[in-house]
VEXROSE-236443 format. One line per 5 residues: number of its first residue (from 1); their letters; for each residue x, y, z of C-alpha. Coordinates in Angstrom, 2 decimals, decimal comma. Last residue first. Layout:
VEXROSE-236443
NUM) a) X/Y/Z ~ ...
end
This chain:
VEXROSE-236443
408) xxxxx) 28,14/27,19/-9,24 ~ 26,11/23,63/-9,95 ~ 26,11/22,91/-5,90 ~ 24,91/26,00/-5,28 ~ 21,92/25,65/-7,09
403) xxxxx) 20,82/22,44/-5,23 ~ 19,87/24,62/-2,33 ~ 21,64/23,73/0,91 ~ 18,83/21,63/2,97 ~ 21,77/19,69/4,72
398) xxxxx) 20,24/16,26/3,27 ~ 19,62/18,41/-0,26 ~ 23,29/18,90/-0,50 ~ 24,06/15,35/1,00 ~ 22,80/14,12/-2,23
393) xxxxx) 24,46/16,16/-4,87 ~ 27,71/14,50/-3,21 ~ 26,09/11,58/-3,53 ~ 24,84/11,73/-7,23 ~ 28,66/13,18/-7,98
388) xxxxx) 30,06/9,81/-6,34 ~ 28,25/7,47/-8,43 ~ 27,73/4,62/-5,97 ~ 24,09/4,56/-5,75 ~ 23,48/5,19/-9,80
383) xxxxx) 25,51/2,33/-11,82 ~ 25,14/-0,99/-9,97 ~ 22,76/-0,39/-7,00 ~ 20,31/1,47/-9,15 ~ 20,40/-0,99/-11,92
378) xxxxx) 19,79/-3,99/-9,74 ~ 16,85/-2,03/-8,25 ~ 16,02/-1,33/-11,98 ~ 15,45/-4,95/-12,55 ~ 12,11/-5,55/-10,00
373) xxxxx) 10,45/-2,92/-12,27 ~ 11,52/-5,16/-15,20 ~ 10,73/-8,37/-12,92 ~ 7,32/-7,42/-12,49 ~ 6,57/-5,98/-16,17
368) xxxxx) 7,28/-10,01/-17,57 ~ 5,30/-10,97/-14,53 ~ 2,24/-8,84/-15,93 ~ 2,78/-9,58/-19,34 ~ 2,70/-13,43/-18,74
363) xxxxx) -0,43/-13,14/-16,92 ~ -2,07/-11,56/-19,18 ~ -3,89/-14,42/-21,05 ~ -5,37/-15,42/-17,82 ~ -7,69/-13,24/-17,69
358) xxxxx) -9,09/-12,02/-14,39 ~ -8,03/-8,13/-14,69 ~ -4,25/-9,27/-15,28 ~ -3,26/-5,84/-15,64 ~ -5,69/-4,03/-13,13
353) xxxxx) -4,90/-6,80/-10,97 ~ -1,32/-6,75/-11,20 ~ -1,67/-3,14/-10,64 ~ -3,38/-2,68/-7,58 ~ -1,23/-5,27/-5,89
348) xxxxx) 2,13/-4,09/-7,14 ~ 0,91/-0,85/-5,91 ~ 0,16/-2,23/-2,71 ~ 2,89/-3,62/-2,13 ~ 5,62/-1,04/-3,27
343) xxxxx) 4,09/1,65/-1,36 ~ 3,75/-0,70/1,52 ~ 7,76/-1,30/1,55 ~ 8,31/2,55/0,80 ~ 6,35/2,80/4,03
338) xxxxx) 8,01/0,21/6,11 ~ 11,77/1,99/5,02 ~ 10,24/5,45/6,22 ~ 9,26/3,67/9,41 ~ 12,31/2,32/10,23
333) xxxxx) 14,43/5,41/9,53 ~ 11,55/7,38/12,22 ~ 11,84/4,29/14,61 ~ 15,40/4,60/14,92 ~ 15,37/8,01/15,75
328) xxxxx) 18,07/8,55/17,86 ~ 20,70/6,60/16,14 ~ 20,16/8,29/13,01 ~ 19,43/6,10/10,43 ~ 22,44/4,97/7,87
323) xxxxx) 22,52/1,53/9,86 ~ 19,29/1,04/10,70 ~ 18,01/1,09/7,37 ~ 20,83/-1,36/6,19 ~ 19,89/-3,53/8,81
318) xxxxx) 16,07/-3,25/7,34 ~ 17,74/-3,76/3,95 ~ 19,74/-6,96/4,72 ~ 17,73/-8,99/6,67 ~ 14,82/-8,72/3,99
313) xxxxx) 17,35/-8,93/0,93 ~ 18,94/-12,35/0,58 ~ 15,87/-14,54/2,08 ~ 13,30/-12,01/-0,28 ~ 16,01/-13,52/-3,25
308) xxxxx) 16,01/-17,00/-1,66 ~ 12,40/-17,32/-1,78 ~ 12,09/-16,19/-5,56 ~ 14,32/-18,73/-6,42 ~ 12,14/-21,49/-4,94
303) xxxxx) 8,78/-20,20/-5,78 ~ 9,90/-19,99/-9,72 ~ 11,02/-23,34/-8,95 ~ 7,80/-24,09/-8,01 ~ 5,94/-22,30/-10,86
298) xxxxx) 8,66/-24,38/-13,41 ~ 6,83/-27,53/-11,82 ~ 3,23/-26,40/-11,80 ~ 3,85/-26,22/-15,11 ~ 3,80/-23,43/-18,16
293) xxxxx) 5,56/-21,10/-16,79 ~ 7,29/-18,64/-19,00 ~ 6,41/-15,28/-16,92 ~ 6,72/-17,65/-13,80 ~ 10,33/-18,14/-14,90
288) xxxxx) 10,85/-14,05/-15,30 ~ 9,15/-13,51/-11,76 ~ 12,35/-15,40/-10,59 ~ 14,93/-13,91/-12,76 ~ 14,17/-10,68/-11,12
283) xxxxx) 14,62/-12,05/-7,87 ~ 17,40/-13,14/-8,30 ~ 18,70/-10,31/-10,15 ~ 17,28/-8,16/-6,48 ~ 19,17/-10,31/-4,23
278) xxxxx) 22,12/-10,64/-5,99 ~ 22,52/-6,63/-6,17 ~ 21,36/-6,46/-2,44 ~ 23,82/-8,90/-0,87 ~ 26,62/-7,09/-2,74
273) xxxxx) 24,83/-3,05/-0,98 ~ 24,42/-4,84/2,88 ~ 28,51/-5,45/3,18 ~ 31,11/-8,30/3,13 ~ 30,51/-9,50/6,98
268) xxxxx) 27,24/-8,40/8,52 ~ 26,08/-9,08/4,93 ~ 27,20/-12,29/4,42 ~ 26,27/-13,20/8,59 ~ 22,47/-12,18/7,50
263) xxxxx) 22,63/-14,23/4,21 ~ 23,34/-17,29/6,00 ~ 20,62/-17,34/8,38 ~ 18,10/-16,20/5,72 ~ 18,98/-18,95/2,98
258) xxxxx) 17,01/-21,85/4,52 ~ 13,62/-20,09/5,69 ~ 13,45/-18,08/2,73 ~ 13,58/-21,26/0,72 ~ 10,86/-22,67/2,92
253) xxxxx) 9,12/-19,39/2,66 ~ 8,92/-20,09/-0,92 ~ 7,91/-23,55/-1,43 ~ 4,91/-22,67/1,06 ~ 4,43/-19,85/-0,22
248) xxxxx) 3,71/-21,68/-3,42 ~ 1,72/-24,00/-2,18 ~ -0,79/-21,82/-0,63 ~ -3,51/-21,80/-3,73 ~ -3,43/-25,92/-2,81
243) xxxxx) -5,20/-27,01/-5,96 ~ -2,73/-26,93/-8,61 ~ -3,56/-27,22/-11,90 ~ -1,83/-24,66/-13,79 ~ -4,68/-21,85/-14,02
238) xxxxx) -5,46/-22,72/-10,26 ~ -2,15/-21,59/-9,19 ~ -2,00/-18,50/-11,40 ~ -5,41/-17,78/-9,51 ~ -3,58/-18,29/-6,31
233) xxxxx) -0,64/-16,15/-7,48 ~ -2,39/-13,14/-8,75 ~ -2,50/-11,14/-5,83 ~ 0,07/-11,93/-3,36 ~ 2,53/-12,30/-6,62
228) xxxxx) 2,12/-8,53/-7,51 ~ 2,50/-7,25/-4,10 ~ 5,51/-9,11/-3,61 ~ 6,94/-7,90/-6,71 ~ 6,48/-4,46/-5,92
223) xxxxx) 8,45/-5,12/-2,68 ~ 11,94/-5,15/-4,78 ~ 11,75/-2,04/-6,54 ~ 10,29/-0,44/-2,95 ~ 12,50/-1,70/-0,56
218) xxxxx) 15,62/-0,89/-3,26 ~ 14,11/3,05/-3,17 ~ 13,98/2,95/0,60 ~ 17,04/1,39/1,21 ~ 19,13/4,22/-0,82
213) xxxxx) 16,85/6,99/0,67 ~ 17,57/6,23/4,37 ~ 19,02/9,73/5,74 ~ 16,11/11,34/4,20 ~ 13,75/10,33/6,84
208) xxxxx) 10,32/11,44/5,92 ~ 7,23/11,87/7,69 ~ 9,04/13,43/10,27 ~ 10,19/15,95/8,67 ~ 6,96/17,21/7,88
203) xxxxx) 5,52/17,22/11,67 ~ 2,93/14,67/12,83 ~ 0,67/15,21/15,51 ~ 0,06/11,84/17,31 ~ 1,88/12,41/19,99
198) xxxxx) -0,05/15,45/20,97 ~ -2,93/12,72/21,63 ~ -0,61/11,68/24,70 ~ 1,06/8,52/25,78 ~ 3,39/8,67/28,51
193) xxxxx) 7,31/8,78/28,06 ~ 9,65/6,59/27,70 ~ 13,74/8,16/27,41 ~ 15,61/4,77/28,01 ~ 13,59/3,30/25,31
188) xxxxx) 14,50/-0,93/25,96 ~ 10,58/-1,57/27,35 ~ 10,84/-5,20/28,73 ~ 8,73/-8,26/27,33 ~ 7,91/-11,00/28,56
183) xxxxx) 4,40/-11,42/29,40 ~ 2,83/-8,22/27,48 ~ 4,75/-9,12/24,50 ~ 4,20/-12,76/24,90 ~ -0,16/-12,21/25,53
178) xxxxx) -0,08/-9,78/22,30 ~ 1,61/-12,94/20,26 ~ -1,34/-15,12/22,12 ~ -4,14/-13,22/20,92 ~ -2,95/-12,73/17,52
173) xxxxx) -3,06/-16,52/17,12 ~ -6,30/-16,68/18,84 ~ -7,41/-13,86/16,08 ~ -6,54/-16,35/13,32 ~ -8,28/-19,38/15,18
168) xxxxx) -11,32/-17,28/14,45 ~ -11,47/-16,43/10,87 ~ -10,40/-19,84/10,19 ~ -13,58/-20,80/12,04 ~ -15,88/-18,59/9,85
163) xxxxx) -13,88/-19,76/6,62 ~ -15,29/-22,93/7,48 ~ -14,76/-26,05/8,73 ~ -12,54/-29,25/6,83 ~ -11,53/-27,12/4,07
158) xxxxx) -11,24/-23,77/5,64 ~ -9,25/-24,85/7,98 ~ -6,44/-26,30/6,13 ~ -6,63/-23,47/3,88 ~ -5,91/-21,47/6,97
153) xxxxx) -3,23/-23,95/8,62 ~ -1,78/-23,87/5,11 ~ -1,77/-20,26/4,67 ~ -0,60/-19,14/8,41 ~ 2,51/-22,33/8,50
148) xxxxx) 4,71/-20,35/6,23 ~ 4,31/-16,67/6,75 ~ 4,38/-17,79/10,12 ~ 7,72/-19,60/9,15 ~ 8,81/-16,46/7,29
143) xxxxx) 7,78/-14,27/10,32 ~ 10,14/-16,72/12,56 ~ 12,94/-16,42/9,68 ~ 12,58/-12,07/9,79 ~ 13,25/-12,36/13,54
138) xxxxx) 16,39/-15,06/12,72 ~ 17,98/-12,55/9,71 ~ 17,59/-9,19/11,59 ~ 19,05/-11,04/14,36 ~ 21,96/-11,79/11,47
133) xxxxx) 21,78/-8,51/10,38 ~ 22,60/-6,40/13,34 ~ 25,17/-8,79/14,12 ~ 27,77/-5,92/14,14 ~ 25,31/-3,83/15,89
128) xxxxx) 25,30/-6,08/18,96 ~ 21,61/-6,99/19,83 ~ 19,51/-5,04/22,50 ~ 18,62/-1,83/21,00 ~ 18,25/-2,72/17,00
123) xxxxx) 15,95/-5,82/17,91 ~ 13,41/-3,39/19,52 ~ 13,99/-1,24/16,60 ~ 12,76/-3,75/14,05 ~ 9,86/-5,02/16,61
118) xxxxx) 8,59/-1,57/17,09 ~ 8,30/-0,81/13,26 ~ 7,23/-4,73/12,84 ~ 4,11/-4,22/14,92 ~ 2,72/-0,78/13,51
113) xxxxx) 1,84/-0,30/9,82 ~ 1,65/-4,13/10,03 ~ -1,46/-4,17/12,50 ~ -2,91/-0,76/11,10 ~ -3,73/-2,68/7,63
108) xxxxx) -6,40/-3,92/9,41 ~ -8,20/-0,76/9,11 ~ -8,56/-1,04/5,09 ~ -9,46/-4,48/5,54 ~ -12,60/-3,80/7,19
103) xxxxx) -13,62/-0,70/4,65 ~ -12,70/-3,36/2,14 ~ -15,67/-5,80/3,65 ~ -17,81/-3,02/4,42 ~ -17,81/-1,58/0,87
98) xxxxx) -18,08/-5,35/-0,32 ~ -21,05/-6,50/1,83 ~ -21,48/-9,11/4,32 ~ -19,40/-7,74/7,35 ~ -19,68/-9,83/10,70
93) xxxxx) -17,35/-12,84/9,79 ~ -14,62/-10,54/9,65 ~ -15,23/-8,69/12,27 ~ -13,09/-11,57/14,68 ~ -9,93/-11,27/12,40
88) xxxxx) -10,04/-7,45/12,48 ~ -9,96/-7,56/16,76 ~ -7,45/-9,86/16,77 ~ -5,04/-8,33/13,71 ~ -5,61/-5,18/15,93
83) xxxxx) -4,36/-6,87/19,23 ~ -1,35/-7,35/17,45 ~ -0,10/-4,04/16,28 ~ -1,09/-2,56/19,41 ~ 1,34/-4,45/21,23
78) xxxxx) 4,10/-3,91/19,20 ~ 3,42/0,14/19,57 ~ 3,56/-0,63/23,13 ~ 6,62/-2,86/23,65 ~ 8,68/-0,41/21,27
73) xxxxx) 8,32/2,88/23,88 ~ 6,20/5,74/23,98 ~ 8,74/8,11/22,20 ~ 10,44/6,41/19,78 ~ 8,52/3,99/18,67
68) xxxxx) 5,44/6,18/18,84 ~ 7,01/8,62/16,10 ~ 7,59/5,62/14,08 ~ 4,34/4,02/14,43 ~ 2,84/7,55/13,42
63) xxxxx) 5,20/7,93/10,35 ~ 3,74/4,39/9,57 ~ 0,34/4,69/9,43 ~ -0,22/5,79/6,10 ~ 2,00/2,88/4,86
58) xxxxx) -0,24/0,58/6,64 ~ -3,21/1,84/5,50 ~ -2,02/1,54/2,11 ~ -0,97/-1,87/2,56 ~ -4,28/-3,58/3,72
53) xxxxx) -6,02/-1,24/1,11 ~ -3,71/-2,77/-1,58 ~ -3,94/-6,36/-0,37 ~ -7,48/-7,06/-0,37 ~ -7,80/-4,20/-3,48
48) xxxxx) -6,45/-6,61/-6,02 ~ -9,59/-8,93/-5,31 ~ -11,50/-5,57/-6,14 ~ -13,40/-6,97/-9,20 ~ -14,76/-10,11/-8,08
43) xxxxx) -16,68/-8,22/-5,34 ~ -19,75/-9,88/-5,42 ~ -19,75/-11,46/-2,03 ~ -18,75/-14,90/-2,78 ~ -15,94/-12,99/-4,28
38) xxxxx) -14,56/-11,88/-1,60 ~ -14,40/-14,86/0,14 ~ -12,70/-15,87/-3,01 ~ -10,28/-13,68/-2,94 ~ -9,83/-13,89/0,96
33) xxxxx) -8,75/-17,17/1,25 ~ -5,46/-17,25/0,14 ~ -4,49/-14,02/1,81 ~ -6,23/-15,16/5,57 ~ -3,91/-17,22/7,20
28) xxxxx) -1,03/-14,25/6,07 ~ -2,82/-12,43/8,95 ~ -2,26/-14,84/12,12 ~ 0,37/-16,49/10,92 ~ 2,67/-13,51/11,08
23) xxxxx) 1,66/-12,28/14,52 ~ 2,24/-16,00/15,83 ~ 6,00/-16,10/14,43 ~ 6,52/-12,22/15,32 ~ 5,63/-13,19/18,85
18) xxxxx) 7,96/-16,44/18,97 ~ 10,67/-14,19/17,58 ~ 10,20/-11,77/20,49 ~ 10,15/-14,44/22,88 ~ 13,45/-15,54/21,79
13) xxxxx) 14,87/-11,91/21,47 ~ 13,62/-11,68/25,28 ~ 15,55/-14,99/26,29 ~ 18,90/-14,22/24,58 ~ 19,86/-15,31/21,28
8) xxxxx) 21,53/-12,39/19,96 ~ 25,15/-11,78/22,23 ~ 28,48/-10,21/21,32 ~ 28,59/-8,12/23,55 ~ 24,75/-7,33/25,44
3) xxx) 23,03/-4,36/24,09 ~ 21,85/-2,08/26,94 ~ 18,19/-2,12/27,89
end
C-alpha cells in the first residue's frame, strides 16, 4: 500500500487505532490486579516478577516479530499479538500456583513482543513520512486511552464480580482487536511471502540493528522508569491513602492523552533529539516529586508530569527509530527499539522490587535511583550524541572497520 500525500486519518489507520485501543485495554486491565492476585497465592515475593517476565519475553521475542514483519507481512504478526492476550487472559483463572502463574505470564509477554512491532511499521508504510510522528502520536493516544480505560474497567470489575470475570471481559477485548485486523485490514509488504519454520531462524545481525543505537539507549533510560512505577505504584497508592491502585494511570494517561497530539507535530517540525531532552528532564523531575511525596496530591501531580514526559517521547522515539532504520527493514529497527524498551521494563520492574522489597521506607530511595537512571538520557542527548568524534567512531563500527584504525 503506497503512502497517500499528505494524508493520516484514513479509514485503515482508523481501524488500526481502534485495534491498538482494545489490545491495550485488554492487558493493562490486569496490572493493578495482579499483585494481589498474586499474592492470594503465596507469591508475595515475585510481585516484581508480573511485569519482568511479561517484558522479558517480550524482548526475547522481538528479533522474531521483526523478522516476521518484514517478511510475512504486518497484518499477521499484529494478529498474533492479539489472539495471545485472549488466549493468556482466559488461563488465567486455570493456574493456582505461583510457578504456573509466572510460567503463564512469562508467555503472555509474546502479545507485546509482537503486536506493536507490526503496528509501528504498518503506520510507517501508509502515512507521509513527514507526519511520521504525528500518526505515531494518534496510534500511541488510542493505546494511552486503553492504557486508560483497561485499569479502571478492571478494578471496576473486580469490585462488583470477580477477578474471574475481569479475567474474561479482558480476552473479549482481545477478541475484538484480532476481529478489526482480520476485518479491515490490508497487508502494505509489497514483497509477502508464506510462513515457514525457516523464518524463524534468527541470524546475528538480525538481532541487532545498529543503525538505531541513539533511540535505543534513550528507550531504555526512559522505559526504566515505567517499569519501576508499574510495580510499586499501587502499593505507593495504598501507603498514601488512596484506594483506587489505578488512579494514577488514570491521571497519567490523561496527560499523555492531551500532550501527544502536539508533541508529534513539534517533532515532525523542530526535530525528534529537543523533544527528547524535555521529555526525559520531565520525566526525571517527575519520579523526583513522588520521591518527596507525602500526599495523594503531590502523587497526582507526580502522575501529571510524568504523563506529559511518556506524551513528549513515545511519538518521538519510535519515529525517530524509523527514521535512521533502513527502509527495508523496518521491522528489524522497530524491533531493536521494542527490545531496549522491554530491557528497560523489566529491569526497572525487577529492581524496584528488589529495592523496595515491601517496605515502605524505601520507597523514596527507589524513585530517587529512578529519576537518576532516568537523568543520564538527558545527559546522553546533551553532551555525548552530538559529539562529533563519538559519531565518527560510530560509523566505524556500523561499517565493521576495526576501531584501531580509526586511532592511527
Amino acid at each position: 500500500m503506497d503512502q497517500l500525500p499528505g494524508r493520516v486519518y484514513t479509514f485503515h489507520f482508523i481501524m488500526l487505532c481502534l485495534s491498538n485501543a482494545l489490545f491495550s485495554a485488554s492487558f493493562n486491565m490486569l496490572l493493578p490486579e495482579l499483585p494481589a492476585y498474586l499474592t492470594q497465592m503465596g507469591g508475595e515475593d515475585y510481585k516484581g516478577y508480573i511485569l519482568a517476565l511479561f517484558t522479558l519475553m517480550a524482548g526475547l521475542s522481538r528479533p522474531f516479530s521483526g523478522k516476521l514483519t518484514d517478511t510475512i507481512g504486518r497484518v499477521p504478526v499484529m494478529v498474533f499479538g492479539s489472539v495471545i492476550c485472549v488466549v493468556c487472559s482466559l488461563l488465567y483463572p486455570l493456574v493456582s500456583s505461583v510457578g504456573a502463574f509466572l510460567l503463564l505470564r512469562f508467555f503472555h509477554g509474546f502479545s507485546t513482543g509482537f503486536k506493536p512491532t507490526g503496528t509501528a511499521a504498518y503506520v510507517s508504510d501508509i502515512v507521509p513520512a513527514h507526519r511520521r510522528a504525528e500518526a505515531m502520536g494518534m496510534v500511541g493516544l488510542f493505546s494511552t486511552i486503553g492504557l486508560a480505560i483497561g485499569p479502571a474497567i478492571g478494578g471496576q470489575i473486580t469490585h462488583i464480580w470477580n477477578i474471574h470475570v475481569m479475567f474474561q471481559v479482558s480476552a473479549a477485548f482481545a477478541l475484538l482487536s484480532v476481529v478489526i485486523l482480520l476485518g479491515g485490514m490490508k497487508e502494505t509488504l509489497a514483497d509477502k511471502q508464506g510462513f515457514s519454520f525457516s523464518a524463524l531462524k534468527i541470524s546475528r545481525h538480525e538481532i541487532f540493528e545498529p543503525l538505531v543505537l541513539a533511540p535505543v539507549i534513550i528507550t531504555f533510560l526512559t522505559y526504566l522508569s515505567y517499569g519501576v512505577l508499574f510495580t510499586i505504584i499501587p502499593d505507593f497508592s495504598t501507603y498514601l491513602g488512596i484506594q483506587n491502585k489505578g488512579l494514577f494511570f488514570t491521571f497519567f494517561t490523561a496527560a499523555s492523552i492531551g500532550i501527544r497530539l502536539l508533541a508529534g507535530k513539534v517533532s515532525d517540525k523542530h526535530g525528534r533529539v529537543p523533544v527528547l531532552k524535555i521529555s526525559a528532564i520531565t520525566m526525571a523531575l517527575a519520579v523526583f516529586i513522588l520521591a518527596i511525596a507525602s500526599t495523594p496530591a503531590m502523587m497526582l501531580t507526580a502522575a501529571v508530569i510524568y504523563g506529559i514526559s511518556v506524551g513528549l517521547n513515545s511519538p518521538a522515539i519510535t519515529a525517530w527509530t524509523v527514521d535512521l532504520g533502513h527502509p527495508q527493514f523496518k521491522g528489524r529497527a522497530l524491533a531493536t527499539m521494542y527490545i531496549s524498551m522491554e530491557a528497560g521494563i523489566g529491569l526497572g520492574a525487577y529492581l524496584s522490587a528488589f529495592i523496595y522489597h515491601n517496605d515502605a521506607r524505601y520507597f523514596p530511595i527507589t524513585f530517587y535511583a529512578t529519576a537518576f537512571v532516568t537523568l543520564l538520557a538527558a545527559f546522553y542527548l546533551l553532551f555525548i550524541y552530538h559529539n562529533r568524534r563519538l559519531q565518527v567512531m560510530w560509523r566505524f563500527v556500523q561499517m565493521r572497520v576495526p576501531i584501531r584504525r580509526f586511532f592511527h
